[in-house]
N, C-alpha and C positions, 0 to 999 in steps of 0.2 A: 504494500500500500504506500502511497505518497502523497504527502504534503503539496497543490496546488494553492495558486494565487491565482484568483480572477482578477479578471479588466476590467476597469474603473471606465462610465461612459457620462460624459457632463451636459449629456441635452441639456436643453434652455427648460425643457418640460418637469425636469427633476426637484426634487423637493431639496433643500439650501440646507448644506451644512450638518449637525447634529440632527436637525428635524428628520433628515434624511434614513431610512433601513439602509442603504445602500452604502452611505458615507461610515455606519456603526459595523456595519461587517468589513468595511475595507478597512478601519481603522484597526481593527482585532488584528487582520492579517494581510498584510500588505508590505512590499519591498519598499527599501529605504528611498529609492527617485520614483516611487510614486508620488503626484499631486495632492496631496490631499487637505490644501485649504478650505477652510468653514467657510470662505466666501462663496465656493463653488455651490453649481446645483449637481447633484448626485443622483442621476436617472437610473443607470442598469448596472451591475454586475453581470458578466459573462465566465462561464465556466466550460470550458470545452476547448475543441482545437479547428474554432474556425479561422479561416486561409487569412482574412482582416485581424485575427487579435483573439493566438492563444493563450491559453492558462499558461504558466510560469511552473516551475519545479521548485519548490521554495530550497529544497534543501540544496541544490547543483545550479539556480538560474537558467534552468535549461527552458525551452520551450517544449511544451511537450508534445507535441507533433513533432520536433526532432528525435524526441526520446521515443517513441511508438515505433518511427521507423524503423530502428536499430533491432526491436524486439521480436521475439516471435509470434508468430500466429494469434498463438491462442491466448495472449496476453489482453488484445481485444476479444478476440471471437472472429468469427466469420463476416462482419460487415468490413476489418480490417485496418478501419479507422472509426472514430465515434462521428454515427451518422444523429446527432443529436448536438443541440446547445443548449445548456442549463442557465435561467438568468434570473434575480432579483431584480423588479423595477420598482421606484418609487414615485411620485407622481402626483407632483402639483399642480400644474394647468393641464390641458387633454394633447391625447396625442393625435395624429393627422387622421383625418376619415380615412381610410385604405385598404386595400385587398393585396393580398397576397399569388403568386401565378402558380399555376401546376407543374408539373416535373419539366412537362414540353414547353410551355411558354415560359420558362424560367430559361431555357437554353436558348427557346429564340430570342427573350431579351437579352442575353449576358451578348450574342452574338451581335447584334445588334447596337447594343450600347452597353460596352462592357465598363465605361467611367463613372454609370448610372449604376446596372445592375450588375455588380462584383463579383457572383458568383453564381450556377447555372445549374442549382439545386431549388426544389420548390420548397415553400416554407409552411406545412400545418403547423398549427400552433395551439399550447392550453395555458389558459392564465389559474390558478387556482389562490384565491383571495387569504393572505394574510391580515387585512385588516377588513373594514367596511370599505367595499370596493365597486364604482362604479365604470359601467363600459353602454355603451351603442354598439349592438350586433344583430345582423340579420333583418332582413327587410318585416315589418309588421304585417297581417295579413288584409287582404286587400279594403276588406269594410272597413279595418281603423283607419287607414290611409282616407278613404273615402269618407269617414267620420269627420277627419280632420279638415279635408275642404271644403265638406259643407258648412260648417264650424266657422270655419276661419276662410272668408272670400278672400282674402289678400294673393293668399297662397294659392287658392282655385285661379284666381285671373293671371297668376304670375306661371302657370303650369298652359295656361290655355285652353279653350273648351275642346278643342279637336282630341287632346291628349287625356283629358278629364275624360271623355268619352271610350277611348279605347280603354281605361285601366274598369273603366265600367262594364263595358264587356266583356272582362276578365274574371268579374265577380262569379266564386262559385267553380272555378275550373282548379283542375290540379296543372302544377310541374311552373316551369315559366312563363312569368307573364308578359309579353308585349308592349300591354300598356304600361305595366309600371317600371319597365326599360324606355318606352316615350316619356315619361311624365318625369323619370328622373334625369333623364337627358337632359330635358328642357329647363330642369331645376340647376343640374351641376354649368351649365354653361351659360345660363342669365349673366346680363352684364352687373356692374358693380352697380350702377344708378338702380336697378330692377333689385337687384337683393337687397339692397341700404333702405329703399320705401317698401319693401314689402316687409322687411327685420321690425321699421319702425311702428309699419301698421299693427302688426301681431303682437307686440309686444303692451303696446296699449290694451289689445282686449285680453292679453291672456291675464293681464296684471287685474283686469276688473271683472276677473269670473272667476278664475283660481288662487284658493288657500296659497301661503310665501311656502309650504310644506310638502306643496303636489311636486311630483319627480318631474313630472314634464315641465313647469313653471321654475323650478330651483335649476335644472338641467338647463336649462333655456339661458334662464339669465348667466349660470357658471361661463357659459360658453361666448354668450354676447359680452362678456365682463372681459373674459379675455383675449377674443379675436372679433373684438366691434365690427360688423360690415361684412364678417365670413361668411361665402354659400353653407359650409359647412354647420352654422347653429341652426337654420332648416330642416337639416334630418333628422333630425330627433321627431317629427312627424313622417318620415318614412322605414327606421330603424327604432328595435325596442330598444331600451332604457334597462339594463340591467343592476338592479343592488345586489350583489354577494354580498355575504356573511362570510365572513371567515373561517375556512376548509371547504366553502362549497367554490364548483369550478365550471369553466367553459372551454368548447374546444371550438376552433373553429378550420374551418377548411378551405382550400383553396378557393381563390374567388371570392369567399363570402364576407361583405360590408361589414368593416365595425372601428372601433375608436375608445383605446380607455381615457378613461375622462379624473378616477383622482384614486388615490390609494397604492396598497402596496399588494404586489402580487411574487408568486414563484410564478416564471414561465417558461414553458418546456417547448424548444421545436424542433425542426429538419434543421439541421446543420447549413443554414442560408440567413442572410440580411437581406432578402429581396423586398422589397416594399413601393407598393405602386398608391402614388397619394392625389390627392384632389381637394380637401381645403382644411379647416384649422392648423395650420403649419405653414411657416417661413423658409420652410424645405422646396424644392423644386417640387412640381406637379406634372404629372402627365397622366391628363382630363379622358384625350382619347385610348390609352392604353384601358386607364381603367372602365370606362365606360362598354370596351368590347368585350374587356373579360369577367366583369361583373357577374355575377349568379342572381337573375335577377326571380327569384324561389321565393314567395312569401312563407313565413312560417312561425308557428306559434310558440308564445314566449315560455313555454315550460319545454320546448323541446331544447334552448337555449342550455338550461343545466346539465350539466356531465357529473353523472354521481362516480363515487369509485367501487370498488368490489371490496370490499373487507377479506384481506386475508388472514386475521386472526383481529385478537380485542384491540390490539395496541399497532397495528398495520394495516393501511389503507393499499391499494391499487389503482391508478390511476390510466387505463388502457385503450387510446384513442384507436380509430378505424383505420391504422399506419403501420409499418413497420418500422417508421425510423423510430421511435423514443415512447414512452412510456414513463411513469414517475411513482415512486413508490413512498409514503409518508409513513414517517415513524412517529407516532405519538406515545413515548412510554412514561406513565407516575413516576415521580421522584420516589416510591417506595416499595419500586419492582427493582429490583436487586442485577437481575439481567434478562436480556431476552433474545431468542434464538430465531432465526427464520434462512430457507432458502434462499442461495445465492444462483445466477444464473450465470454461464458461462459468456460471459462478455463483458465487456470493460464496462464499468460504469464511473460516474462521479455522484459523490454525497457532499450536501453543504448541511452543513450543523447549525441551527438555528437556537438551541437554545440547552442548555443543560451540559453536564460534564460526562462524559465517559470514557470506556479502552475498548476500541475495535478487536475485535479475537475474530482471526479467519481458519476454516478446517485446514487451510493451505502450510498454519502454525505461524506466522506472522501475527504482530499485534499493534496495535497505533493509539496516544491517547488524542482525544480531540474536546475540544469544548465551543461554546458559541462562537462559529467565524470561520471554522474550520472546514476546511474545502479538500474532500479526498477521493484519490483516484483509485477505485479497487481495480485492480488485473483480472483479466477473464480466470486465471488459471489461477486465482489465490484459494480454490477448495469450493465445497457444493453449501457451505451454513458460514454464515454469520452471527456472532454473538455479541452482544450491546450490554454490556457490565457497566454499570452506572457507579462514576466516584464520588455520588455526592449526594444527598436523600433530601438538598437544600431546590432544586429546579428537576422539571418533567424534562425528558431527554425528546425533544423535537428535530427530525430531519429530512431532508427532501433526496433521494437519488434518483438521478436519472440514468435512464438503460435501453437497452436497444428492445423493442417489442416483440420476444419471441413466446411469449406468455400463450 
């Protein structure tokens, strides 16, 4: 087993300083020329060996995708390198509305604009909520949409009657809808003059019908507060509104719309930074990239939740419809002494979130770790793991990510 260092990431979106999860975990464990002034905002941790910015070897400085190569086989497993990247985000203002591309559109954009799209892996993706956590994902089913313009004329005239019309003949059908690829078309590429009086219209009546407590109302204004004038505060009438709790989780899949909006998350994906954006962000956009590959699938907001499987009292499963990555949550009492479970034969990494204890692998290796702690188990360190807790003072919490062969 070894000691990694994750990569510290400073979006503008991140949450400043100590306030930050991000800046309290890199602060635990982090190389001496890391950054790590309180001025900074502290967006993501990365944990993995992606091609932009791998984990470190704390103990050699090595990177560890130089260290894998040297290895054997079966030290990851069969995928041969970790097709997965583990990351902490934290999250002050929202992140950009966007979709992510599929295996194939990930290759034809890196070919295409390799300065843009970096690498030419497709990105699924699971946020699973550490604190109270909000996100916009997945398009609402067609009567809310159609709720809402009748509701709200501003946003019916700014869509147009021709396009009003077709999502209306949509009413009632399964798979993709036409219309609501018309209606959101017409929304994502309104000019500035068109979104700033339609923002302004809406914003009056939503304020003199809904409680300061309604998500759509509180979400609305989060978003106008901090990208005044953005296409993007809009969607929150075409995309749900999700509140997690904390341990509950969503996956989402290639194509499909969404934007976290504030809180802290664990996020598991495909081994890619591909991200195709279209508005809350200072970021470059590209409108027509995302608009062809959109999934434009209404669907309802309980299918939105990704529960996990419970593999025992004290260990969750978290197993998306992928092969790349999967996440497995330890939740053990501070006055469980130790606890054992299946290892699988593939490289994974665990980051420690809270509590002390000594890694013990059947392989006869042993590591101690406490909150901060970023570790790489080898495919071939033995078939169990056991979690011996040094301290009866904090619950032993942790997150590993692994390659999906469950």
């Amino acid at each position: 087993m070894l000691n990694l260092v994750g990569t510290v990431k400073n979006y503008h979106w991140g949450k400043k300083g100590p306030a930050s999860l991000v800046y309290q975990l890199a602060k635990l464990n982090s190389l001496p020329e890391q950054d790590l002034s309180e001025k900074n905002a502290f967006a993501e941790l990365w944990m993995g060996n992606h091609v932009l910015d791998p984990s470190v070897i704390k103990e050699s400085n090595q990177l560890l995708g130089d260290y894998l190569s040297t290895q054997p086989t079966e030290v990851v497993g069969n995928t041969r390198d970790l097709p997965y990247l583990l990351k902490v985000l934290s999250i002050e203002t929202a992140l950009s509305i966007q979709v992510h591309p599929n295996k194939e559109e990930a290759q034809e954009l890196h070919k295409l604009c390799p300065d843009v799209y970096k690498d030419d892996n497709h990105k699924p993706e699971m946020a699973i909520a550490l604190s109270p956590f909000r996100a916009l994902c997945g398009f609402r089913p067609i009567d809310e949409i159609l709720g809402f313009l009748q509701s709200y004329p501003a946003l019916s005239q700014l869509l147009g009657d021709d396009n009003v019309q077709k999502l209306k003949e949509d009413l009632g059908k399964d798979g993709s809808s036409p219309g609501l690829k018309a209606c959101f078309t017409k929304l994502i590429e309104s000019s500035a003059d068109e979104i700033k009086s339609c923002l302004e219209k809406i914003k009056i009546q939503l304020e003199a019908a809904l409680d300061s407590d309604n998500i759509l109302l509180s979400t609305f204004h989060t978003l106008l507060r901090d990208f005044p004038g953005d296409v993007g505060v809009l969607t929150v009438f075409f995309f749900h509104i999700l509140q997690l709790q904390p341990g509950e989780a969503i996956f989402i899949a290639a194509n499909e719309p969404h934007a976290y909006i504030s809180g802290d998350c664990i996020e598991c994906m495909a081994c890619s930074d591909n991200t195709i954006r279209a508005g809350l962000t200072p970021k470059p956009k590209d409108i027509p990239t995302l608009i062809r590959m959109l999934s434009y699938r209404p669907q309802s907001l309980a299918s939105k939740i990704f529960p996990p499987q419970k593999l025992d009292d004290f260990v969750d499963f978290f197993s998306p419809p992928v092969k790349d990555f999967a996440v497995v949550r330890y939740r053990i009492p501070a006055g469980v002494s130790s606890h054992s479970v299946k290892l699988r034969r593939h490289g994974s990494v665990l980051l420690v979130l809270s509590g002390k204890a000594k890694l013990v692998v059947s392989g006869g290796s042993s590591l101690e770790v406490c909150r901060g702690s970023v570790v790489f188990l080898p495919g071939n360190a033995g078939d169990q793991l056991t979690i011996v807790q040094e301290t009866s003072e904090a619950p032993f919490e942790a997150y590993q990510a692994l390659y999906n062969d469950f």
